[in-house]
C-alpha positions in Angstrom: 33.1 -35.6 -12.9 32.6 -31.9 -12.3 31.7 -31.1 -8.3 28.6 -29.9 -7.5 27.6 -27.5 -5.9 25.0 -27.4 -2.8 22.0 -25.7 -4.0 21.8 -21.7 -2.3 19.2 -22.3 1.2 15.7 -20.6 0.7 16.1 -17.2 2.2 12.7 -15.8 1.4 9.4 -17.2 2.4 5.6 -16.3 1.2 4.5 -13.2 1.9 8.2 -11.5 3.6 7.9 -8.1 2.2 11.1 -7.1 0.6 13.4 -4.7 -1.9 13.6 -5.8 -5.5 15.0 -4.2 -8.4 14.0 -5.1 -11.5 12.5 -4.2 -14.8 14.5 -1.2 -15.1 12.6 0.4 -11.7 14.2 1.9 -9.0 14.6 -0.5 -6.0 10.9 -1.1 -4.4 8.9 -2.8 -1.5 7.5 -5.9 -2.7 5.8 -9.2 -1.0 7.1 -12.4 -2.0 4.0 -14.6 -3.3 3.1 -17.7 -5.3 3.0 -17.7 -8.5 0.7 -19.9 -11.6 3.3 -23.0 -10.8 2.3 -22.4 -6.9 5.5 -21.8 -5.6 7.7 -19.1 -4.4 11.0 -19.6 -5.4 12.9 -21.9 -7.5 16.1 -22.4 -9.0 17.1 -20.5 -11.7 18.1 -23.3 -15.2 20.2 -24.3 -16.8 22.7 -22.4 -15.2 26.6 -22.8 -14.6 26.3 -21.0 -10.8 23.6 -22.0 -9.1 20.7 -19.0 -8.4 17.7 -19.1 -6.3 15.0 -16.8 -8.2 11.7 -15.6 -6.1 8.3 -14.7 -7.9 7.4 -11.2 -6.3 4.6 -8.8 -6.7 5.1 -5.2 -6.1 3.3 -3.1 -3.9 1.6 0.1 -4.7 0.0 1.3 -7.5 1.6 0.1 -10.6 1.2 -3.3 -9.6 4.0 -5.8 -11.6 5.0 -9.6 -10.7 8.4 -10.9 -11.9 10.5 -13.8 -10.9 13.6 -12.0 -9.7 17.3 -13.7 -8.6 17.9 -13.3 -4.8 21.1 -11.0 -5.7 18.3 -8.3 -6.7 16.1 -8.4 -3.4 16.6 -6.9 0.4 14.8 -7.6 3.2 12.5 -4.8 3.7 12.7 -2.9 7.7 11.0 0.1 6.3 11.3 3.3 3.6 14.1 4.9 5.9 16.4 2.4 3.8 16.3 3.6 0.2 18.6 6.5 0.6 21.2 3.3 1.7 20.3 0.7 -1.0 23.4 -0.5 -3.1 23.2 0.7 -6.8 23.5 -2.7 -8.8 26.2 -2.0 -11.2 25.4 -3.8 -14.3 24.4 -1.8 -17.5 25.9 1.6 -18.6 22.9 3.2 -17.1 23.7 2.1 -13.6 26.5 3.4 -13.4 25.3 7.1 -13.4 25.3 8.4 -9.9 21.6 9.0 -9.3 20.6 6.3 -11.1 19.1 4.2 -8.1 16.6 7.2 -7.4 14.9 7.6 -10.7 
């Protein structure tokens, strides 16, 4: 039988304020938060690699929720960090230079 593999640790808990990117925005400060199943984070299925998701709300004015995989989100020290965020290469559009900023 195939070997499995140990399930990724939780690295986020409720309410750590965070980087995401997701939903084709730039990278932003969110809080993680429960969500309608009343949990935080959960792991993502059926999947071949294991991936720990986390449901997150955004701060600010356009207010948006999302589950989003742990590869996506930062720990957040502060705004002085965006110029220094990785640009997640995935889609042709990421791959533009300035892409991360707009």
């Amino acid at each position: 039988s195939p070997k499995k593999r140990p399930l990724p640790a939780v690295k986020y808990v409720k309410g750590d304020l965070v980087w995401a990117k997701f939903n084709r925005r730039p990278w932003w400060p969110c809080h993680i938060c429960d969500s309608d199943q009343g949990t935080h984070t959960k792991m993502k299925a059926p999947s071949p690699r294991p991936c720990r998701v986390y449901f997150l709300e955004t701060i600010g004015e356009m207010l948006e929720s999302a589950w989003v995989p742990e590869s996506a989100i930062l720990p957040f020290k502060g705004g002085h960090e965006f110029k220094d965020l990785p640009v997640l290469r995935r889609r042709g559009k990421q791959k533009e230079k300035d892409y991360k900023y707009t």
